[in-house]
N, C-alpha and C positions, 0 to 999 in steps of 0.2 A: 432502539436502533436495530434495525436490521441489515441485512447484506446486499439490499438496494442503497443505502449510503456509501458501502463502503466502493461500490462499483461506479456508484458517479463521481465521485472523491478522484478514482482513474481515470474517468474521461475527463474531466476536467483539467487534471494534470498532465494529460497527452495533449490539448491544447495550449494550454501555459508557454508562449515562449520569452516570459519573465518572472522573476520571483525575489521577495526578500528575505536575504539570507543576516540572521542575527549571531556576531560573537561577542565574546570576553572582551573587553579591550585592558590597557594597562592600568584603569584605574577602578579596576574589576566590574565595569558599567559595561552593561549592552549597547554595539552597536553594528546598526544596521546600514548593508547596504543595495540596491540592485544587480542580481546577478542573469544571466543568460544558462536554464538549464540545457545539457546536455542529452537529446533523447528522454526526455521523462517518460515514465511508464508507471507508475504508482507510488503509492502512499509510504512504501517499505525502506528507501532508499532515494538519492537524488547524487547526483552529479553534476559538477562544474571545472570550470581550466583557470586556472590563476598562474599568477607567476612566484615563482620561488622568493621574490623581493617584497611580493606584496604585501601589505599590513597584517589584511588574513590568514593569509600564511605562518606570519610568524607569530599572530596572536594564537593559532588553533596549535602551533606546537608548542604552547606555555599552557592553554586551558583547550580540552575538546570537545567541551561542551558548544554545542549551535542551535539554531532553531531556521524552518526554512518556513516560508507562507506562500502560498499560491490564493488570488483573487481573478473572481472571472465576475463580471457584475456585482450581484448581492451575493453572492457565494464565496464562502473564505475558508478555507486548508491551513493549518496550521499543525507544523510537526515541530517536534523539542526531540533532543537526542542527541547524537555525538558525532562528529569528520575528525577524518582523518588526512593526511598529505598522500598522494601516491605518486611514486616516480618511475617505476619499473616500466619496460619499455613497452612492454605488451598493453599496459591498460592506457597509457598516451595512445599509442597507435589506436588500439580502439574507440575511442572519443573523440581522436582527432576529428576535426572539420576545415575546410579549405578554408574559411575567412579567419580562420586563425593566426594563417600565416603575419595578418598585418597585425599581430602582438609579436610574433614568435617566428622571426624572418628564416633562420636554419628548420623551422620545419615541425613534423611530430617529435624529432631525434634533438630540439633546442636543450641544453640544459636548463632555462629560465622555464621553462616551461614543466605545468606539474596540472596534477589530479585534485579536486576536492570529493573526496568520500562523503557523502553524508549518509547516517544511517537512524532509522526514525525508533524512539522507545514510547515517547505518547502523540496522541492525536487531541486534536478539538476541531472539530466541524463545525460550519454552519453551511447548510445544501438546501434549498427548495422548502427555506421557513424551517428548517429542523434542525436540531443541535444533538450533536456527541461528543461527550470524550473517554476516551479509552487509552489503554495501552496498547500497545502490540502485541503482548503477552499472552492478554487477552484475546485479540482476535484471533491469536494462532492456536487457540485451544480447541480441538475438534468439540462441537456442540454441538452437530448434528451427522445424521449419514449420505445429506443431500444438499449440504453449507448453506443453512440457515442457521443462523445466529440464535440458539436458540436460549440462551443466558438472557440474551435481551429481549425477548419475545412479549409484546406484549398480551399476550396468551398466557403467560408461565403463570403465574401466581393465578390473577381470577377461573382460571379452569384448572388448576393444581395440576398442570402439567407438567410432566418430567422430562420433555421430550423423547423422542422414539432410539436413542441410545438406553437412556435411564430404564426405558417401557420394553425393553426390547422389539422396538418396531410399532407400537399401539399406542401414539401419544392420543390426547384427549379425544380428537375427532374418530378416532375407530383406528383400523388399520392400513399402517402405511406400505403402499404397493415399493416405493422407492426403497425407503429402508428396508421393508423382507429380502427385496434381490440383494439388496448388499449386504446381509447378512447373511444370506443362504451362501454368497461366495467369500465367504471370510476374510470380508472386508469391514475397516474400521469404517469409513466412508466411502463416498463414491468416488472420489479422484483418485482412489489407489485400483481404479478399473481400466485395465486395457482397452473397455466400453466406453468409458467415458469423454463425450456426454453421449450417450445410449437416447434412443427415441423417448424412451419414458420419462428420463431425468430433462429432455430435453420438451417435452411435453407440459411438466409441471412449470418450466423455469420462463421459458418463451410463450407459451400457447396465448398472453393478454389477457387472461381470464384475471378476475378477482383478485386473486390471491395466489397469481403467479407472478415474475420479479418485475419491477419497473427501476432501471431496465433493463429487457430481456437476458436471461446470461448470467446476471448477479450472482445466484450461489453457485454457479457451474464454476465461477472464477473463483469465489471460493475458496471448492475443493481445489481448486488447481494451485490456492495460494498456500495450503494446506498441506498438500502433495510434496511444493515445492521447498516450503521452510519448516512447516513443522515437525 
């Protein structure tokens, strides 16, 4: 696995405007139903509007345990993790959307009306004939200084690489131009760069070559996922 999966994983997910959303029910069996996400934007989180009566609702304040999936063609996202209910009025307001009104006739401000939090702890992919599963624990563990995934490299083991944290800067291929600048400025990676994405990082990530991201941008998101959670 590299950090080309995990960036299709988000586009895919910014297209989705359906998904199944799996709870507890009361006879502690999984079930599922179709939900309409809210704005999706990655693998990290998801959002939906239900209503305070609804089954889901009050199955997820007994057990909050969920699981969400996004299918685009042959391509399937699957997250396991926990929701929560949210009623406060800033995050209604936020998600609001005008077609909601025909659930929710008083508005963002309905009492009937509420938040579903979902928040993701593992993954399982399947993208473009490739499979992964992971935690999120794991992705959010800095591996590299230019967000390549370098735990999963398949590079690591047949060239005893340590990557260019562990090498300070010198993984297997020689020396990395990317990690020395982020090292020379006393950074753990690159997203904790005011530069960032810098002509160079954005050189190795975009430029289509070989063994830069497909597609384009992959570890640049990243560090920025990196920046922003971990």
């Amino acid at each position: 696995m590299d950090a080309n999966i995990f960036a299709k994983a988000n586009q895919i997910i910014k297209t989705c405007d359906a998904a199944y959303f799996g709870v507890i029910d009361e006879s502690s069996s999984p079930h599922v139903s179709t939900v309409s996400p809210i704005k999706p934007e990655n693998i990290f989180e998801a959002y939906f509007s239900t209503g305070m009566s609804a089954n889901k609702t009050n199955r997820l304040l007994k057990d909050k345990r969920a699981s969400v999936c996004y299918r685009a063609g042959n391509d399937n996202i699957t997250l396991v993790g926990e929701a929560e209910i949210l009623t406060d009025q800033a995050t209604k307001s936020r998600f609001w959307l005008g077609w909601f009104k025909d659930h929710y006739p008083l508005g963002e401000t309905d009492p009937t009306y509420c938040i579903i939090k979902f928040t993701t702890k593992r993954v399982s992919l399947w993208i473009d004939n490739e499979g992964a599963e992971f935690a999120i624990d794991e992705l959010l563990t800095v591996q590299s200084r230019c967000g390549l995934l370098c735990n999963f490299c398949d590079f690591k083991e047949p060239c005893n690489c340590g990557g260019c944290i562990e090498t300070n800067g010198h993984p297997f291929h020689g020396e990395c131009p990317v990690a020395m600048c982020c090292q020379d400025k006393g950074h753990t990676h690159c997203g904790q760069c005011d530069e960032m994405p810098c002509a160079q990082l954005n050189a190795y990530s975009c430029s289509g070559e070989e063994h830069s991201d497909n597609p384009p941008g992959a570890r640049i998101a990243m560090c920025r996922a990196w920046a922003e959670r971990s």
